[in-house]
C-alpha positions, 0 to 999 in steps of 0.5 A: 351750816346743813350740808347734804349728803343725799339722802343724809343731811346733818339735819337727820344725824346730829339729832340728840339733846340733853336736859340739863340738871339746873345749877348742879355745877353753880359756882363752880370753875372748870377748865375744858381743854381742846373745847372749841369745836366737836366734843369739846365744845359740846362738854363746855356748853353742857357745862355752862348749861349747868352753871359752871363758869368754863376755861376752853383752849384751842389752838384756832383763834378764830373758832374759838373766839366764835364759839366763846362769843356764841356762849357769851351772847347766851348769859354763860361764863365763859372764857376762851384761851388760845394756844398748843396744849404742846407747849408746858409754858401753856399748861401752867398759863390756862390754870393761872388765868382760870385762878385769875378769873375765877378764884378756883378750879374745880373741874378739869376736862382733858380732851386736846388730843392730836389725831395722829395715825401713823404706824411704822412710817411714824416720825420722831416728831409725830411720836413727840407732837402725839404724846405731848399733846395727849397724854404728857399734857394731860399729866401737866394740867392734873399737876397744875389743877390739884392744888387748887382742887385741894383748895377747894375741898376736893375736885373731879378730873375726867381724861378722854380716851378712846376705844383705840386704847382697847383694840388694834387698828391697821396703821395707828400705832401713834394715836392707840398707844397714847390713847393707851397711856391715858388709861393708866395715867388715870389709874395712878393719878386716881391713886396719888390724888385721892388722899386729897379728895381729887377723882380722875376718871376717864371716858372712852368715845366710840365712833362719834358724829364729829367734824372729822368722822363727818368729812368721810360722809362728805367726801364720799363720791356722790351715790355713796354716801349713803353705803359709807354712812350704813358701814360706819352705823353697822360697826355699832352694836346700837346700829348708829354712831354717837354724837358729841352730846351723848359724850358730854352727858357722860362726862359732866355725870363724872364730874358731879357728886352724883359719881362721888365713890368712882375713881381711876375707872373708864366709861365706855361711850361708845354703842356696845362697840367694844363687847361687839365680835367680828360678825357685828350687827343684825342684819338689817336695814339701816337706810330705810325709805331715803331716811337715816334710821335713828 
């Protein structure tokens, strides 16, 4: 759907396409989970772009079964899994049907993460819903997926985190604190499983054009849409923000033998946002002549 923002339009922002390595993942199974919609979606599709044979979850079955059948219609592996990372009966129920599948796991994405940012107002169960389904989560699918890594020889696992777990942010102690906690679960679940030839990493996505971020675009009061979109784009060093691609590119790169001596690291997706000081970009134009600078 092409929504218009003035003189924005999804047409002029989500712009960027990779070319794929054929066959780098052919014949091998890998579990995506939060992987219907945004950037999740898009690591499946590189994926199976590339030949894996991919298990998504999501807790919308409706978005889900839409992007599986889009994926399906185009030739791909694919396997749609509905349910609440939350729940550890779930964790262990999308490894077992991956096995079932396809005999094997090879790869693991933790991506399901609830957006959750609430700071001294944050309720007992905000605390619960953010860390269960984050970073607790994420330690219940390495746990299930390793053995089966092992099986096969080895294996690759990249957490998404964010650049949240570096820096302080008004009125988000529950998403920066857990985004915080899968960085060192990173780190001591690299040490654990290397024995066994199983590599964790994670990656950290800056400002990301997704459903969420895009809704601050389209929710903007008409004449200010384009102020809001110079604001987000002038926070990034690169003077724009990222989109889902970009971030799956990175990840399906750490996930493939072409990383095979990096372990318990972060990459940082994010434009240079993080080295960036409080002055931020150059001053110029980021809207030029009615167009998005891209």
């Amino acid at each position: 759907m092409n929504r218009d923002y003035g003189t924005i339009t999804e047409e002029t922002l989500l712009i960027r396409s990779r070319k794929p390595f054929p066959d780098r993942f052919a014949g091998k199974a890998a579990i995506v989970t939060g992987g219907s919609t945004g950037i999740g979606e898009a690591i499946v599709e590189e994926l199976c772009r590339e030949g894996a044979s991919v298990a998504f979850t999501g807790r919308t079955v409706s978005t889900g079964r839409a992007a599986e059948r889009r994926l399906l219609d185009a030739g791909f592996g694919v396997m749609f899994v509905a349910g609440d990372m939350l729940e550890e009966k779930f964790c262990r129920e999308v490894v077992d049907r991956t096995v079932e599948k396809w005999g094997k796991v090879n790869y693991l994405v933790n991506n399901a993460f609830r957006f959750i940012d609430k700071g001294a107002d944050a309720t007992e169960q905000d605390w619960y819903n953010v860390l269960f389904t984050g970073p607790v989560a994420y330690a219940r699918m390495i746990a299930n997926c390793a053995p089966h890594m092992a099986k096969q020889g080895g294996g690759a696992v990249v957490n998404i985190s964010s650049v949240s777990a570096h820096i302080a942010q008004p009125n988000r102690w529950t998403y920066n604190a857990a985004k915080g906690a899968v960085h060192m679960l990173t780190k001591c679940a690299a040490l654990d499983y290397a024995s066994d030839n199983i590599r964790v990493n994670d990656v950290s996505p800056g400002t990301i054009w997704t459903r969420e971020t895009l809704r601050g675009v389209w929710e903007a009061p008409p004449g200010q849409r384009e102020k809001f979109f110079n604001e987000m784009n002038r926070r990034q060093m690169m003077q724009r923000c990222g989109e889902s691609v970009e971030v799956a590119g990175t990840v399906l790169a750490m996930l493939s033998d072409d990383t095979s001596f990096i372990t318990g690291h972060e990459v940082m997706v994010d434009g240079g946002y993080i080295n960036m000081g409080p002055q931020g970009v150059k001053e110029t134009a980021l809207i030029q002549d009615g167009e998005s600078k891209k």
